[in-house]
C-alpha positions in Angstrom: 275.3 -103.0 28.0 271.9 -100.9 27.0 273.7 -98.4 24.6 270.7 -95.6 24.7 270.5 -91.6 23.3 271.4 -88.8 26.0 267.5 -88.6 26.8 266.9 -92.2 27.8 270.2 -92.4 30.0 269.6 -89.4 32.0 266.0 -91.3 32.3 267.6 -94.3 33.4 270.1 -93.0 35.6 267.0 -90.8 37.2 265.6 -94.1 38.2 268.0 -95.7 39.7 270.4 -97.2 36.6 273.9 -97.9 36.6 275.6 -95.9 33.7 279.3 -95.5 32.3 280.8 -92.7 30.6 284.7 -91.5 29.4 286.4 -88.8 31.2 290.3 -87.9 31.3 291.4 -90.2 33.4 289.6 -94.2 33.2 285.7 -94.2 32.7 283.4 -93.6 34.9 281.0 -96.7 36.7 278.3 -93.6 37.8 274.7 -93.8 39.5 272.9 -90.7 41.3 273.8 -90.0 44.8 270.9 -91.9 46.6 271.5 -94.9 44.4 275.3 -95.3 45.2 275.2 -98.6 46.6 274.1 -100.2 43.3 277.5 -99.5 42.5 278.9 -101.3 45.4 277.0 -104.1 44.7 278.0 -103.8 41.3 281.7 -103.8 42.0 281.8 -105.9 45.2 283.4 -102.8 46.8 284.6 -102.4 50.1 282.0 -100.0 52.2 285.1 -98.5 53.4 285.9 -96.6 49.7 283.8 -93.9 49.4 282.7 -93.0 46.1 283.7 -89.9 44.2 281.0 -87.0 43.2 281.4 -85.8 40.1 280.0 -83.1 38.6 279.8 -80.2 35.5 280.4 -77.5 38.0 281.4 -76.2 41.3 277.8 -74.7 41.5 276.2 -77.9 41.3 279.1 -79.6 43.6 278.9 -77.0 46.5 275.2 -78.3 48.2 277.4 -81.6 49.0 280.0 -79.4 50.9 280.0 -77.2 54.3 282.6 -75.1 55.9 283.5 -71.4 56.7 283.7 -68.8 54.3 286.9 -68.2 54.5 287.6 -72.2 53.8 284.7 -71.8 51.0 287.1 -69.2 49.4 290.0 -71.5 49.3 288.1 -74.6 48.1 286.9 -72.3 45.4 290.2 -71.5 44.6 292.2 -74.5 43.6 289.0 -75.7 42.1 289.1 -72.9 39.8 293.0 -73.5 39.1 292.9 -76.9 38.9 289.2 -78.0 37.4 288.4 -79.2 34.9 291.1 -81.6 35.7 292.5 -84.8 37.4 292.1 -83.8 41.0 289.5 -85.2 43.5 289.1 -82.9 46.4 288.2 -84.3 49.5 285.9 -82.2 51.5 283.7 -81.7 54.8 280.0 -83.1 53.3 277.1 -81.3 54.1 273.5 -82.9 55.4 272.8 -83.5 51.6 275.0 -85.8 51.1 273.6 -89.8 50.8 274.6 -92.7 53.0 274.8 -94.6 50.2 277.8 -92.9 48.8 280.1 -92.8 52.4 278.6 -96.4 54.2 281.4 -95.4 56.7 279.8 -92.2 57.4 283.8 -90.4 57.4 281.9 -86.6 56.9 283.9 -86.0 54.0 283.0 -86.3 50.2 285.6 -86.3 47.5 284.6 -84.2 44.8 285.7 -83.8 40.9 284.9 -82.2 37.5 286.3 -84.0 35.2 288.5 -82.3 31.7 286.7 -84.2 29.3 283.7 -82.4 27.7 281.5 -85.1 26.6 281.5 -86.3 31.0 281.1 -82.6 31.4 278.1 -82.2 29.0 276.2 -85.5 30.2 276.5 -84.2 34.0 275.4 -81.1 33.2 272.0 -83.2 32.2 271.8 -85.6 35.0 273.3 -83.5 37.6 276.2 -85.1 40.0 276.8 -88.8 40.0 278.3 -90.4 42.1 281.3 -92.3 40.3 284.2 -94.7 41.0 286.3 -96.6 38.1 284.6 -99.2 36.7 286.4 -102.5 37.2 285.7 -105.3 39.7 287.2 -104.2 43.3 290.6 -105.2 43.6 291.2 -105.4 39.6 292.6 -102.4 37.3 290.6 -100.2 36.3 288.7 -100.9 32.6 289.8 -98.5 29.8 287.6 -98.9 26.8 284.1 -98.8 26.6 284.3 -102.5 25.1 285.7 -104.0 27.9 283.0 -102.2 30.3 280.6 -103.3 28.0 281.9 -107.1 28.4 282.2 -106.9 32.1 278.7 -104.9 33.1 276.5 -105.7 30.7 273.8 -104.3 32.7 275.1 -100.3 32.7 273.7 -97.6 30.0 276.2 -96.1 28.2 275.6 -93.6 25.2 275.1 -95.0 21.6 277.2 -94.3 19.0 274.8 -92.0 17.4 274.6 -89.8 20.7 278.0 -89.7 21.0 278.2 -88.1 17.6 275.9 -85.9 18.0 277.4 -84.9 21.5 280.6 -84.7 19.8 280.0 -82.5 16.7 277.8 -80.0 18.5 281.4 -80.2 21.2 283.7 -80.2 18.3 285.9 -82.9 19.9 286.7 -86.9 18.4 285.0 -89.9 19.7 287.2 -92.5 20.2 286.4 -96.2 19.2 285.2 -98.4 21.7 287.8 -100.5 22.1 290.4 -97.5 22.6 291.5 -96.2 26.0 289.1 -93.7 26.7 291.3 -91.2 28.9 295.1 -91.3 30.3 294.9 -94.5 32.1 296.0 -92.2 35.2 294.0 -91.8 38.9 293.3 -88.7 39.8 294.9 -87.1 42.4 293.5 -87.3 45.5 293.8 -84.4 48.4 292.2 -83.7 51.6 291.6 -80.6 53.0 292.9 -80.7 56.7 294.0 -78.3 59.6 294.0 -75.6 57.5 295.6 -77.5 54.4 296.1 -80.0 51.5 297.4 -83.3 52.5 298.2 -86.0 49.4 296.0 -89.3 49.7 296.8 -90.5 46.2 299.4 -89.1 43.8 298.1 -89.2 40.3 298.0 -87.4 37.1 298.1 -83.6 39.4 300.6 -82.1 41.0 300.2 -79.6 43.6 303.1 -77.2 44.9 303.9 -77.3 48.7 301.7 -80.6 49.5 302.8 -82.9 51.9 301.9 -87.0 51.4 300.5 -88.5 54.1 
């Protein structure tokens, strides 16, 4: 795994690279947008699981996303309740969005900020990524940096002096490598229909008055 300052991942990513990064939940298998299908390839992932964007802000999220303004109002609104935090919100995608990151073409793009402020700062450099756990499909999801860094040994990741220099100018810890790097909980996973939430994966977030489905 090339571990590389902030500069040259945000470089690498830019042209196409795979990259991993913590975040509050498992860490993150990322690539931009357009290049999303590297991490299909990567994963041997079924087209059929979209990928999740992920991104600093709800600013840089919104392009991906298109409804009314009244539905913009209420997307806006549990975003700003519930993000930074564990909850992927499943949205109508806009023309912007890239094939590579829905093969299935379903219209809709899950979308996240994550509560972890070292994701949080590198997004804000590299803009959205799209993002999945990183793990081979159909095992668990990896949770240390270590084991990520034994099982793609192709993806950038941050060296340990970037991380510290992230870290002290965040005033938060950096964990060892070969520590879990979030909860070891999915996010929960919602989709806005007919006027409302429905549940498509319980996780670490739990919202009032939605309905499984």
């Amino acid at each position: 795994m090339p571990q590389v300052s902030l500069g040259e991942l945000v470089t690498a990513v830019q042209t196409g690279e795979l990259a991993s990064f913590p975040t509050d939940t498992v860490p993150a298998l990322a690539a931009r947008p357009e290049a999303g299908d590297r991490i299909y390839t990567a994963k041997e992932r079924s087209p059929d699981k979209p990928l999740i964007l992920m991104g600093a802000s709800f600013d840089e999220l919104r392009p991906y996303i298109t409804g009314t303004e009244a539905e913009l109002a209420q997307w806006s609104a549990i975003a700003a309740q519930y993000w930074p935090g564990a909850l992927t919100l499943v949205l109508p995608a806009s023309d912007r969005l890239p094939p590579a990151m829905n093969p299935q073409k379903t219209g809709t793009v899950g979308l996240r900020i994550p509560n972890h402020p070292l994701a949080r700062h590198l997004l804000g450099h590299t803009g959205p990524l799209a993002t999945t756990s990183a793990n081979r499909s159909g095992q668990p999801p990896l949770e240390t940096m270590a084991a990520i860094e034994a099982s793609f040994p192709q993806v950038f990741t941050l060296d340990p002096a970037a991380q510290a220099e992230i870290s002290a100018l965040l005033q938060t810890e950096v964990l060892p490598a070969d520590r879990p790097q979030g909860s070891g909980l999915p996010s929960t996973v919602v989709r806005w229909q007919d006027g409302g939430w429905a549940v498509l994966r319980s996780g670490a977030v739990a919202l009032p008055k939605v309905e499984p489905v």
